[in-house]
C-alpha positions, 0 to 999 in steps of 0.5 A, spaced: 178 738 341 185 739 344 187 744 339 181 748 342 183 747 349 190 749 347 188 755 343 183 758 350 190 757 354 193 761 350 188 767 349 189 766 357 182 762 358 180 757 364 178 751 362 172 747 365 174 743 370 169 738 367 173 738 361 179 737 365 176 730 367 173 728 362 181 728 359 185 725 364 179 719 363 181 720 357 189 719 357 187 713 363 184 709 358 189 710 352 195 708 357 191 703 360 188 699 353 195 700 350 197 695 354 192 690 354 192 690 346 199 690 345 200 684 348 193 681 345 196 683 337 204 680 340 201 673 342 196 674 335 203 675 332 205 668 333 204 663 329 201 655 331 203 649 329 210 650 328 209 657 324 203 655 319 197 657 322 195 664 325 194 664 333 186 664 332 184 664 340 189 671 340 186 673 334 179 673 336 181 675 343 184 682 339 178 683 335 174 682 341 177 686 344 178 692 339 170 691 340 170 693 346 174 699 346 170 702 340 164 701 344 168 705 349 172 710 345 163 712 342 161 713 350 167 717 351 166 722 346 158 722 347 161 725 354 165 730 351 161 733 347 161 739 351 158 747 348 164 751 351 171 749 354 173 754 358 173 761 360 176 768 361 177 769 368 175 775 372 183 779 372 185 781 379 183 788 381 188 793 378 190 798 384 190 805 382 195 810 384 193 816 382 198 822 380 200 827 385 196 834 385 199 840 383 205 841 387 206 849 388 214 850 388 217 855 389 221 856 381 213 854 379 211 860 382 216 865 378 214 862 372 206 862 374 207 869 376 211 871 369 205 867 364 199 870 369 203 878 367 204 875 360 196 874 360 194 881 362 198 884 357 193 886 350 199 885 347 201 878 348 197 873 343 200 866 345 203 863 351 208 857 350 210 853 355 216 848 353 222 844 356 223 837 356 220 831 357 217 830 363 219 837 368 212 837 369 209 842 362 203 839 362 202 838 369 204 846 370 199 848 365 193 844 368 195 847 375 195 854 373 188 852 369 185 850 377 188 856 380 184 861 376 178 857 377 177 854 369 177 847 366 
């Protein structure tokens, strides 16, 4: 499971806030069983009757306690079973600025005149319109297409 949580934070999905619970019970009961088996296994560890026997009470105390714990864990994973862990949460709204109209300069207006007079002309088959990247061709082109009234 926390390589699937792992993988949804990294597509950008938001996890359940009931998964999120379920795994800080999750970390609580590891940390806090830790302790309390560490210490059963150190005093089963040690020895009886100056080393020769094992500590049966400590050994019966871990055991026991190991049961309890499995019987824990089984609960625990029973309430994690859960269908989905996360989702895609709604992205802020992008404002959009739209581009400035056409603006009617009074250099555009030369070159308007000049490409309308080259239109009228029988003569003329193709007009191009070239310069730079970014002076605005496209936009010059779109707006002499508005003011004769085609799309």
């Amino acid at each position: 499971m926390l390589l699937d949580i792992d993988a949804a934070q990294k597509n950008g999905e938001t996890i359940y806030p009931d998964v999120n619970n379920w795994l800080m019970k999750v970390d609580d009961m590891i940390i806090s069983e830790w302790d309390k088996v560490k210490g059963l296994e150190d005093e089963a560890k040690n020895k009886c009757f100056i080393g020769l026997c094992p500590n049966f009470k400590a050994c019966h105390q871990l055991s026991k306690k190991a049961g309890e714990d499995a019987g824990a864990v089984d609960e625990l994973l029973q309430q994690g079973g859960f269908d989905r862990i996360s989702y895609l949460d709604v992205p802020p709204p992008l404002v959009v600025v739209p581009p400035k109209d056409y603006e009617d300069f009074d250099s555009r207006k030369l070159m308007f005149n000049n490409i309308m007079e080259a239109v009228k002309d029988p003569n003329v088959i193709i007009i191009g319109v070239h310069g730079m990247a970014g002076v605005g061709k496209t936009t010059f082109v779109l707006g002499m297409r508005r003011s004769k009234g085609r799309k």
